[in-house]
C-alpha positions as a Markdown table, in Angstrom:
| # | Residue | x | y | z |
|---|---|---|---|---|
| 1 | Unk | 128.4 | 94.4 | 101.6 |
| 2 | Unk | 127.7 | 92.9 | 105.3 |
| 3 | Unk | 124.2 | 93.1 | 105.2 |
| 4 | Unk | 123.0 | 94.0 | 108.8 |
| 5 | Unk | 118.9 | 93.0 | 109.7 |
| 6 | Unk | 117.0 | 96.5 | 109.7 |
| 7 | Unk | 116.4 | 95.6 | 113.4 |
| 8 | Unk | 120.0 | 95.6 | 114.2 |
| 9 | Unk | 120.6 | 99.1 | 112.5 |
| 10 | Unk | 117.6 | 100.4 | 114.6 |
| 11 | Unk | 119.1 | 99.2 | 117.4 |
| 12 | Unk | 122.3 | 100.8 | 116.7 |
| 13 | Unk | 120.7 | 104.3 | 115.7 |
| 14 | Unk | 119.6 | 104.4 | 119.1 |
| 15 | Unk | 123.3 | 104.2 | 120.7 |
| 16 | Unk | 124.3 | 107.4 | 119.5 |
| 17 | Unk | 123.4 | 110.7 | 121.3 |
| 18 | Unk | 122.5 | 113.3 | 118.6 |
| 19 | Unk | 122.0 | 113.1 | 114.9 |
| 20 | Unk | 125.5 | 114.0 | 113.8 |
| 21 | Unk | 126.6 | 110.7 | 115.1 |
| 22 | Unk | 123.8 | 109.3 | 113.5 |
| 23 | Unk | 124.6 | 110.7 | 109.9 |
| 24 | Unk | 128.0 | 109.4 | 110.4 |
| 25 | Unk | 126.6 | 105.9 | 110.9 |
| 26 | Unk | 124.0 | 106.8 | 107.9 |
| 27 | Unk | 127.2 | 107.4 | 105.7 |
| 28 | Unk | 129.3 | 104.8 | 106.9 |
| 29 | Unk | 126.5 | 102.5 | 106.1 |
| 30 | Unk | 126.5 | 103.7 | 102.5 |
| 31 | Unk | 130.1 | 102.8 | 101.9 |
| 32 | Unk | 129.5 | 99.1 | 102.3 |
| 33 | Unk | 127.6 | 99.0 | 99.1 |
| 34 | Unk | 127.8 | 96.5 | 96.9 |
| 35 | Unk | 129.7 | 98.1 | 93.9 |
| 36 | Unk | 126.8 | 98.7 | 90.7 |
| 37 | Unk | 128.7 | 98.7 | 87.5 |
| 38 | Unk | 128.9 | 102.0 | 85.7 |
| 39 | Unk | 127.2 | 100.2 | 82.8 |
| 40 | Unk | 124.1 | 99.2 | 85.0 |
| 41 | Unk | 123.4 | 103.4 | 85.5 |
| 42 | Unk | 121.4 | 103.9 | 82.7 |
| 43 | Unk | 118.2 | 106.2 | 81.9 |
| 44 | Unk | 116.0 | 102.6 | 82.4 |
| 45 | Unk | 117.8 | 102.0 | 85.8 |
| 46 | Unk | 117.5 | 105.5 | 87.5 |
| 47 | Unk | 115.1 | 106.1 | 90.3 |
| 48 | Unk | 112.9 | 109.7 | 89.5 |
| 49 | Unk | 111.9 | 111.3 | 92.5 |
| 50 | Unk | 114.8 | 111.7 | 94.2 |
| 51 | Unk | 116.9 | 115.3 | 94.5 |
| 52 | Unk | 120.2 | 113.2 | 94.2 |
| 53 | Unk | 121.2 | 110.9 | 91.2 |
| 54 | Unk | 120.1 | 106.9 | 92.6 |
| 55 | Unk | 120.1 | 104.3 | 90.1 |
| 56 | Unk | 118.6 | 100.7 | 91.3 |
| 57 | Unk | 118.3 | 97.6 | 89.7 |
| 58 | Unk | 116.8 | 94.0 | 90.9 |
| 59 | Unk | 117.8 | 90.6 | 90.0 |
| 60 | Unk | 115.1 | 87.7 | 90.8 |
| 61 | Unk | 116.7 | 84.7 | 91.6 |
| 62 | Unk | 116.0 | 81.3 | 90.4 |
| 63 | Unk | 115.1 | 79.1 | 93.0 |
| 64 | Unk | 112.3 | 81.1 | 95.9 |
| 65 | Unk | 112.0 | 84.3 | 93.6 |
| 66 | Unk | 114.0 | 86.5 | 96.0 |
| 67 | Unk | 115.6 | 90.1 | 95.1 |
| 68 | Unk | 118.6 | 90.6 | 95.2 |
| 69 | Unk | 119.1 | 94.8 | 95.1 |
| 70 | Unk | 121.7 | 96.7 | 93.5 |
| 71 | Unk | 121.7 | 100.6 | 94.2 |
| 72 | Unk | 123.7 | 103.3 | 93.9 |
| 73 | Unk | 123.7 | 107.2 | 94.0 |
| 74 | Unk | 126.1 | 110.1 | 94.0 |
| 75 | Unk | 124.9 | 111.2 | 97.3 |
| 76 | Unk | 126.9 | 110.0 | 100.7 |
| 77 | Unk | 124.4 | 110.5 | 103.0 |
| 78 | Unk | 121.4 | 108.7 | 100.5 |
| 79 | Unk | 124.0 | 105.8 | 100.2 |
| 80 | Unk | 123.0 | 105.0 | 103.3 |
| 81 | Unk | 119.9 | 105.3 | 103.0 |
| 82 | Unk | 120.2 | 102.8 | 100.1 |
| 83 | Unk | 122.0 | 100.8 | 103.0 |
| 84 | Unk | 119.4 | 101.1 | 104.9 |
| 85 | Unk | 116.6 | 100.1 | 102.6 |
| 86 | Unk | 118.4 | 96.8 | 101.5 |
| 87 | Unk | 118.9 | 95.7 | 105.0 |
| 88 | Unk | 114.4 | 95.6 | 104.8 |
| 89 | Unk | 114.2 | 93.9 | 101.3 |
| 90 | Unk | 117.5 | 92.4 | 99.9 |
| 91 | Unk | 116.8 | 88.5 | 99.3 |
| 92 | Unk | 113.1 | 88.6 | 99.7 |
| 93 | Unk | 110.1 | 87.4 | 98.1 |
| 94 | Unk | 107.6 | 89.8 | 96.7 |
| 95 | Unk | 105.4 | 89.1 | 99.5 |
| 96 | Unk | 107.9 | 89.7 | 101.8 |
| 97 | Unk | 108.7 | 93.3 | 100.5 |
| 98 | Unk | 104.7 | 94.2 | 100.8 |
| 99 | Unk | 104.8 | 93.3 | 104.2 |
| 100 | Unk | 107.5 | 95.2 | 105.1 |
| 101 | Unk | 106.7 | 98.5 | 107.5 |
| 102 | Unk | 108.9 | 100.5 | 106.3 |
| 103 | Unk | 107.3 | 103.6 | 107.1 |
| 104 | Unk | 107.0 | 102.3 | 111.1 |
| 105 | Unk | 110.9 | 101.9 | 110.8 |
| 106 | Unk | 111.6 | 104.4 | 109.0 |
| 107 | Unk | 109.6 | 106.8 | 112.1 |
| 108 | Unk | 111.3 | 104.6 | 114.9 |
| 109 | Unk | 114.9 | 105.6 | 113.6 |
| 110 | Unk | 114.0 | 109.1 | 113.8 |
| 111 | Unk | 114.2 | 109.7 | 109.9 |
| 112 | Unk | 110.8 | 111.6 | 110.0 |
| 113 | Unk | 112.0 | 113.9 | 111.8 |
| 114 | Unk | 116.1 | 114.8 | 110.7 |
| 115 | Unk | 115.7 | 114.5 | 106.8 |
| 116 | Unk | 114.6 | 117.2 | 104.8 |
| 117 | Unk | 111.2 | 116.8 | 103.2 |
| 118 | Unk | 113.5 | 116.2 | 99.7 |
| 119 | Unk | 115.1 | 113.6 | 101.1 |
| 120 | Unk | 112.6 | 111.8 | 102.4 |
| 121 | Unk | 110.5 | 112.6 | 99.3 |
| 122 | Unk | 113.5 | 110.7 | 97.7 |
| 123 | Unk | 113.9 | 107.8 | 100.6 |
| 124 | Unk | 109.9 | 106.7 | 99.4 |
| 125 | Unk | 110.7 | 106.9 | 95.9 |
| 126 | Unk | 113.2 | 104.4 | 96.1 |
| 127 | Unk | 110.7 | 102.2 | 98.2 |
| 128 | Unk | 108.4 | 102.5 | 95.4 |
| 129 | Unk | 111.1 | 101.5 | 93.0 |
| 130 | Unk | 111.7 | 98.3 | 95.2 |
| 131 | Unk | 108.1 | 97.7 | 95.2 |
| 132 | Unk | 107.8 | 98.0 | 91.4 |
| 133 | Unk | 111.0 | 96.0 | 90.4 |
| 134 | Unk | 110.1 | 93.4 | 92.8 |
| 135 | Unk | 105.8 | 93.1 | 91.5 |
């Protein structure tokens, strides 16, 4: 996956016109994933609060204690969203993922407004399960 900065998607959200463009980005976001084994999307690694299936799992890495994120879900446009959520906290300390606004992005993308309330229900889970896996 070519991680982009969440600054640089921003930025890019606001070249399109309307939110069907927009989606498309959203989706085309989700299929740069990196690739979470079927093995890895287990009971232990699956992320409750979202409508769609999303499993995510963190690896802490040996030297600076950064996260590395794997995350996946059965959902196109949430795959982005997972895109999207890695761009704020893949390869960051745990201090680092506190300090992330993600709700001040989150509004200045225009998610607040053009996901449904289970889908944004499901968008803060998964920032809860970063939080958690990276505490």
């Amino acid at each position: 996956m070519t991680l982009r900065s969440i600054d640089e998607l921003a930025e890019n959200f606001a070249l399109f016109d309307n939110w069907e463009e927009r989606y498309g980005y959203l989706i085309e976001l989700g299929k740069d994933l990196e690739p979470m084994e079927d093995a890895l999307k287990t009971d232990h690694t699956f992320v409750r609060g979202c409508t769609s299936r999303v499993w995510m799992v963190a690896q802490k890495g040996e030297s600076g204690g950064r996260y590395h994120f794997i995350a996946d879900s059965d959902a196109h446009i949430v795959r982005g969203l997972i895109a999207l959520l890695l761009s704020a906290y893949q390869d960051k300390t745990t201090e680092e993922i506190a300090a992330v606004d993600i709700e001040k992005i989150f509004n200045e993308i225009g998610l607040s407004e053009h996901l449904s309330p289970n889908r944004r229900n499901g968008f803060f889970a998964m920032v809860e399960r970063i939080k958690a896996l990276a505490a």
